[in-house]
C-alpha positions in Angstrom: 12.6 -13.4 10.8 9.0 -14.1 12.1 7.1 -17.0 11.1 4.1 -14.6 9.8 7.2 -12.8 7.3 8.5 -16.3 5.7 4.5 -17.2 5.2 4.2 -13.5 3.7 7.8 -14.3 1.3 6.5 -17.8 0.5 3.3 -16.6 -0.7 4.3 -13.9 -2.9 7.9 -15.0 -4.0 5.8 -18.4 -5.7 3.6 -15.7 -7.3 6.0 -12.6 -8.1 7.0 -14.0 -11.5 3.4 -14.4 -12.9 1.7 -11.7 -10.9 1.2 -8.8 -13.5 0.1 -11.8 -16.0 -3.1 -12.3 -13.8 -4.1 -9.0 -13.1 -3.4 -7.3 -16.6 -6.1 -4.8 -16.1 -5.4 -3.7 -12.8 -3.5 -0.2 -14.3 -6.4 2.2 -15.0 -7.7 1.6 -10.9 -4.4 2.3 -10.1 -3.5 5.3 -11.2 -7.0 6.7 -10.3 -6.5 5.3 -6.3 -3.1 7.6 -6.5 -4.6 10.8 -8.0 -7.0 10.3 -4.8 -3.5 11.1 -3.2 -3.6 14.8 -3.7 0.0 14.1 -4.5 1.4 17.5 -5.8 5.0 17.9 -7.6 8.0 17.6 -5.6 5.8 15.3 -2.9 7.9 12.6 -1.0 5.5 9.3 -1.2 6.1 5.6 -0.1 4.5 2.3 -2.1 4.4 0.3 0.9 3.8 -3.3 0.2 4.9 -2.0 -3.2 4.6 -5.3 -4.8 6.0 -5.7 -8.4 6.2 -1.8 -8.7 1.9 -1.3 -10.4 1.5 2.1 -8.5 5.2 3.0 -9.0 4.7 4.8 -12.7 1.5 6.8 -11.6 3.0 7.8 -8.1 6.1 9.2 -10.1 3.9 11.0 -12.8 1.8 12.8 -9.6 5.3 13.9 -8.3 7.4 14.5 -11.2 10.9 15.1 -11.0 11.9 17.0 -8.1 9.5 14.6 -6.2 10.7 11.3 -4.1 8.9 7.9 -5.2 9.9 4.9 -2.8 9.0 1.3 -3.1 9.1 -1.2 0.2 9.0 -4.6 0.2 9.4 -7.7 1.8 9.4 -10.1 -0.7 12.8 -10.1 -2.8 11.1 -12.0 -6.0 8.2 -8.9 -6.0 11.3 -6.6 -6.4 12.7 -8.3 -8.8 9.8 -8.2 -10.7 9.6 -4.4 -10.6 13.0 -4.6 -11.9 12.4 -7.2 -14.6 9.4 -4.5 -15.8 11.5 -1.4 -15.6 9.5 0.1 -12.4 13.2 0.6 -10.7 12.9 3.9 -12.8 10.1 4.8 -11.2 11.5 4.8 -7.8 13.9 3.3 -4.9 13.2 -0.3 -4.5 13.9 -1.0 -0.7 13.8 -4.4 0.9 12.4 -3.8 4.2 9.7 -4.8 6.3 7.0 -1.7 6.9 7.4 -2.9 10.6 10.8 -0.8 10.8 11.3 1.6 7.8 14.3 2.9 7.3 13.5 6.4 6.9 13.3 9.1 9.3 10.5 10.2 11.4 8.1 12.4 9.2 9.9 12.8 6.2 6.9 12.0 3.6 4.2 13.5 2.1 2.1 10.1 2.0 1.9 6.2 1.8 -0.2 4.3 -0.6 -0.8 0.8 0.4 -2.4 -1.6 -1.9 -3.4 -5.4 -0.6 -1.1 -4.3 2.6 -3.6 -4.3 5.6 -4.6 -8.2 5.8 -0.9 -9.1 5.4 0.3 -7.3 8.2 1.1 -8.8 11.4 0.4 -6.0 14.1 -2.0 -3.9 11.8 -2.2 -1.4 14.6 1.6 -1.3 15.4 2.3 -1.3 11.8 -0.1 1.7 11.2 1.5 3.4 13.8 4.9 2.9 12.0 3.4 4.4 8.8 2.3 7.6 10.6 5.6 8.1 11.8 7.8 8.6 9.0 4.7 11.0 7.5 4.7 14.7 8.2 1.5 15.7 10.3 -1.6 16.6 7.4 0.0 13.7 5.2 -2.0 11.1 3.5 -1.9 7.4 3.6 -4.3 5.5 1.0 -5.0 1.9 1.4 -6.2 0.2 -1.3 -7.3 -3.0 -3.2 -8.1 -3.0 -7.3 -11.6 -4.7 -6.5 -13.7 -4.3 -3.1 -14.1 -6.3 -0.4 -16.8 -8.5 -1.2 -15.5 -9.7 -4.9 -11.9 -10.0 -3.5 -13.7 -13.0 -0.7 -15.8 -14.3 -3.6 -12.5 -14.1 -5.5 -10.9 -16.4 -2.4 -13.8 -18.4 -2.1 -14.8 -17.2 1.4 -17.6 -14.6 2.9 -17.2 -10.9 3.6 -17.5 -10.9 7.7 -18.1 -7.9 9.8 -14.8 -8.4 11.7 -12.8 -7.7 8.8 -9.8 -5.2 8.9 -11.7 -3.4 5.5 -14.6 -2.9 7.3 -15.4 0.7 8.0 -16.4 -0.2 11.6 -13.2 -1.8 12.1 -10.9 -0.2 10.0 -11.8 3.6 12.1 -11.1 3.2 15.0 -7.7 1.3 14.0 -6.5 4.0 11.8 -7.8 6.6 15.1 -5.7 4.4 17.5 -2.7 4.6 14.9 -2.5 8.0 14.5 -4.5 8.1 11.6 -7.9 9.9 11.0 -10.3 8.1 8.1 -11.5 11.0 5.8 -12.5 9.0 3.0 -14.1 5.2 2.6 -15.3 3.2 -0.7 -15.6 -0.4 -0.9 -17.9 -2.2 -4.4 -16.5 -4.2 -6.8 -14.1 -1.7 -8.6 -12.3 -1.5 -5.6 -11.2 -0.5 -2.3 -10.0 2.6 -1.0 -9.7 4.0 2.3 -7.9 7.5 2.8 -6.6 8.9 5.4 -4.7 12.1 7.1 -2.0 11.6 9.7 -2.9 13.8 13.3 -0.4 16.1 14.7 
């Protein structure tokens, strides 16, 4: 395991325990981020980064049924929290790095991400590994329950122009990942950047 994976496990297994306690209200901006989606019933979507499960209940109310709701993580103590609030009913729980899914090439719909991007080690490589398990036309949705410049004041630190989030650098990223941006909002309610997968 990398050295950038156990700081990524450290940081959110100290936290997975209390981490719905301190962003109670995040629900509402979640489930409006995933009907951004498109999502129709009987879709095939992944949570990636899926945390303690938050987008879980509104990605399997957009799919229904007959639809496919998978949660990734790296972080066993964020699963376990999704257990521990009854998410698991929601969807799969897998423990996997989004570096090397275990799915097959092109066999989803669409990927929501939420806080993913500025945890991921090779954001390009990483992008490019979330286009390939997404049919050509599908959607991936990054997101963040408030925008860029609250989550910094948030951290105590400045918004910079060489930030992932940044539309200037987040384009030509998704472009060089096989990802086109179609959609960009960043204010304090939140972030979301959507976008559709090339052929």
């Amino acid at each position: 395991m990398s050295s950038d994976h156990t700081h990524v496990q450290e940081f959110f297994g100290a936290r997975a325990a209390d981490w719905d306690s301190r962003f109670p209200d995040d629900g509402p901006v979640y489930a409006a981020a995933v009907a951004e989606l498109g999502l129709r019933e009987g879709d095939r979507v992944l949570d990636a980064g899926c945390g303690t499960g938050r987008a879980l209940p509104p990605l399997r109310k957009a799919v229904g049924p007959s639809g496919l709701v998978l949660g990734a993580d790296l972080t066993p103590g964020m699963l376990q929290a999704a257990v521990e609030a009854g998410r698991h009913r929601d969807g799969r729980l897998l423990l996997t790095d989004v570096a090397a899914l275990p799915l097959r090439s092109r066999s989803l719909d669409a990927v929501f991400a939420a806080g993913l991007i500025a945890h991921l080690a090779d954001p390009a490589g990483n992008l490019r590994e979330l286009a390939r398990v997404v049919r050509p036309g599908g959607v991936l949705a990054l997101f963040h329950p408030i925008g860029r410049a609250a989550l910094a004041a948030r951290q105590g630190r400045r918004v910079t122009p060489d930030d992932l989030r940044a539309e200037p650098s987040l384009r030509p990223l998704l472009a060089g990942s096989g990802w086109r941006l179609t959609s960009y909002s960043d204010d304090d309610g939140r972030f979301l950047a959507l976008a559709v997968r090339g052929a």
